[in-house]
C-alpha positions as CSV (number, residue, x, y, z in Angstrom):
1,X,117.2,106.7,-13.1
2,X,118.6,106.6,-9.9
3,X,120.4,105.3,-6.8
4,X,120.1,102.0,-5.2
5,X,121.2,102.3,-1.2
6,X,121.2,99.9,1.4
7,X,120.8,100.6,5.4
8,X,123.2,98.7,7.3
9,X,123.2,99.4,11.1
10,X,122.1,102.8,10.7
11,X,124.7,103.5,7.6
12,X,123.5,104.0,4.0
13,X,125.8,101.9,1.4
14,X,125.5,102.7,-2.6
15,X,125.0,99.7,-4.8
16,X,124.1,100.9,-7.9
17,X,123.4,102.8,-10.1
18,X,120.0,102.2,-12.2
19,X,118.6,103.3,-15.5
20,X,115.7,102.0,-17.4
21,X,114.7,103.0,-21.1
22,X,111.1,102.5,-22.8
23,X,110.3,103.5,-26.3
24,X,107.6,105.4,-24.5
25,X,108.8,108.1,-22.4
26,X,105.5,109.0,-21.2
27,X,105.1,106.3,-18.4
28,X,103.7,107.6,-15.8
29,X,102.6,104.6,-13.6
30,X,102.7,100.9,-13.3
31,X,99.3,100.6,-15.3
32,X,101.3,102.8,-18.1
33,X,104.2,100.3,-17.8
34,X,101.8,96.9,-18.1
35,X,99.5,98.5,-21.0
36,X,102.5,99.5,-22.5
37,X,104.0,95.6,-22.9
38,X,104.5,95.6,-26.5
39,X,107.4,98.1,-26.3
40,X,110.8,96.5,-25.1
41,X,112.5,98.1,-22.2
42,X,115.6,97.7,-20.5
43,X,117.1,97.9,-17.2
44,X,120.8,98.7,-16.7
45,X,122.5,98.7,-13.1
46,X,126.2,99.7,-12.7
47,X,127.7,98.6,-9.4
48,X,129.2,101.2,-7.2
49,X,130.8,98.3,-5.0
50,X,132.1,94.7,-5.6
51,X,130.1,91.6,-4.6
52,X,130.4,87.9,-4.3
53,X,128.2,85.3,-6.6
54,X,126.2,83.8,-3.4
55,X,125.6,87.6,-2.3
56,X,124.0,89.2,-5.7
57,X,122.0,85.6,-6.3
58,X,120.9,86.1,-2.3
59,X,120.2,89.9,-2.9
60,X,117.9,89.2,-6.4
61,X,116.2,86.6,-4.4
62,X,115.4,88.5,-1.6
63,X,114.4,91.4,-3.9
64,X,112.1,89.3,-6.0
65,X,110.3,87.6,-2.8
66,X,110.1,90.9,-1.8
67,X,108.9,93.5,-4.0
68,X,106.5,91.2,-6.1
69,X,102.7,90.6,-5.2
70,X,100.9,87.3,-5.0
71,X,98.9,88.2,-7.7
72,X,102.2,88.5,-10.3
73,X,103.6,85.0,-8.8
74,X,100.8,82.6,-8.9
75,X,101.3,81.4,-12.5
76,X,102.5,77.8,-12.3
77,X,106.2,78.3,-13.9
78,X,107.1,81.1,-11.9
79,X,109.1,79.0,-9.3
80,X,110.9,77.8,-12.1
81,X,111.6,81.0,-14.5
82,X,112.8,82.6,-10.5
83,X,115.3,80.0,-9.8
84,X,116.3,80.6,-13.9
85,X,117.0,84.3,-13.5
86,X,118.7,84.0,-10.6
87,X,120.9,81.5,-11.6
88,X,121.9,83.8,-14.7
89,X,123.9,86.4,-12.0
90,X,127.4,85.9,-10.9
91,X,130.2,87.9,-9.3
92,X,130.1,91.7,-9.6
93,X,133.2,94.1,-9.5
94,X,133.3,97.4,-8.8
95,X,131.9,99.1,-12.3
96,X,130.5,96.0,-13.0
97,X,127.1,95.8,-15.2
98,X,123.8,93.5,-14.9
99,X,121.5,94.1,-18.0
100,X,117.7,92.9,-17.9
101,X,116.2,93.3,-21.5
102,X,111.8,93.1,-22.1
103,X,111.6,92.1,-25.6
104,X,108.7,90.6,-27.0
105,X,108.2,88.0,-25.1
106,X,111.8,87.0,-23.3
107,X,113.3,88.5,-21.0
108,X,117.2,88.3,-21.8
109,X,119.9,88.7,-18.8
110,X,123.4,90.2,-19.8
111,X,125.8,90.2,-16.2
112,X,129.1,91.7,-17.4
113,X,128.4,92.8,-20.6
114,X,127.6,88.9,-21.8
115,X,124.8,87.0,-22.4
116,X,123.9,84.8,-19.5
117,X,120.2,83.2,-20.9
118,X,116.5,84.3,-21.2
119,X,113.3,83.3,-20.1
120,X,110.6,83.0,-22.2
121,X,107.0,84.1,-21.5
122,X,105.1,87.5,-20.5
123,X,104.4,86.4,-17.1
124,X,107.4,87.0,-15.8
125,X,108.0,90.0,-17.5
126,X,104.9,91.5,-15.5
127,X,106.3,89.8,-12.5
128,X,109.7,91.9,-12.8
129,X,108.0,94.8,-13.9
130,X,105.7,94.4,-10.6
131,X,109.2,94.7,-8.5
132,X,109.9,98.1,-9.9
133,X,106.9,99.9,-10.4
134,X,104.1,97.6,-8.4
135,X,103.0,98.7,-4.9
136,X,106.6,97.4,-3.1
137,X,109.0,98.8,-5.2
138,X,112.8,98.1,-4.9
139,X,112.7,101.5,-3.8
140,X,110.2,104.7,-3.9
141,X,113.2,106.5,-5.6
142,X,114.1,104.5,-7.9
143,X,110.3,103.5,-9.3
144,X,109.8,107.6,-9.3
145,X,113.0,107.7,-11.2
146,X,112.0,105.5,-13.4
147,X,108.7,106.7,-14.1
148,X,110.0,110.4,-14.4
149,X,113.2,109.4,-16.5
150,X,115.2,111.7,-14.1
151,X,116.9,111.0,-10.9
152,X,115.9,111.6,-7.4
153,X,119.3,111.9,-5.9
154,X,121.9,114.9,-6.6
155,X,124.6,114.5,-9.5
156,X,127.2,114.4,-6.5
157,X,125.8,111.0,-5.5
158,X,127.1,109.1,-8.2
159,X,130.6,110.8,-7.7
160,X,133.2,109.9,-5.7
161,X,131.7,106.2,-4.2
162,X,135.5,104.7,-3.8
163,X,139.0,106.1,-2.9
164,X,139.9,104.0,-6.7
165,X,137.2,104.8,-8.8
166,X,134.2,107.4,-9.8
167,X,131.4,106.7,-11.8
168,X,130.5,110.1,-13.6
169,X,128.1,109.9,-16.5
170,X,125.7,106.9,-17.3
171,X,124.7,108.0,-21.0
172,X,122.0,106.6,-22.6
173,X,121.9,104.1,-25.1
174,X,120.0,102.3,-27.5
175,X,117.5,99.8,-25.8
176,X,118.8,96.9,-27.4
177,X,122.6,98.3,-27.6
């Protein structure tokens, strides 16, 4: 789990929130995480701030180009199973919820607590894995988080992000809930 900040000028702005579940719990590493491909995981991010369409496509494009080696990209559909993720996000509100599920061998998007589409094919499941837990991860904290199954950043973090709203306790839930 953990905390997804942004530098802006010199200021650090929350974004989200981020948990991810494994059957396993014992994932220690990104070798754990590709040996243990079998397994469906799932990544949940609750947004501490509102954002337009262009803005979360732009930020999941920039996060992809990014955080993902060569090596993960140079299948031939990846261009292809990018621009289809992407295009599964829209608009997010304040609270709002983006849901990436590993399950056999698709990887299904839910942006708001729907179903948006899913991409077929194990390549691009190590590809998104390789953004979270390769050698640039989104964030240090967040792949340790991840890894650990505990968050980096004090409860107080999560608390208090707006003047209209406080996002207390993400609970777990079922992987495929």
């Amino acid at each position: 789990e953990g905390i997804r900040n942004i530098n802006i000028f010199g200021f650090d702005y929350k974004v989200y929130v981020a948990s991810f579940y494994s059957l396993h719990g014992n994932l220690q590493s990104m070798e754990d995480v590709m040996n243990d491909e079998d397994t469906p995981k799932r990544f949940d991010f609750v947004f501490v701030r509102s954002f337009d369409k262009g803005k979360v496509q732009m930020a999941w494009t920039r996060q992809l180009d990014a955080s993902i080696t060569e090596y993960y990209t140079s299948y031939s559909e990846y261009k292809k199973d990018r621009a289809m993720f992407i295009s599964f996000f829209g608009e997010i509100t304040l609270g709002g919820t983006e849901t990436v599920i590993l399950l056999k061998d698709e990887t299904i998007v839910i942006d708001g607590g729907i179903y948006k589409g899913s991409i077929k094919g194990k390549n691009f499941q190590r590809a998104f894995l390789n953004m979270w837990f390769g050698q640039r991860p989104v964030t240090e904290g967040l792949k340790t988080g991840f890894l650990t199954g505990r968050r980096k950043h004090e409860e107080e973090e999560c608390n208090d992000v707006s003047s209209s709203s406080t996002i207390n306790n993400v609970g777990k839930k079922s992987i495929l809930a």
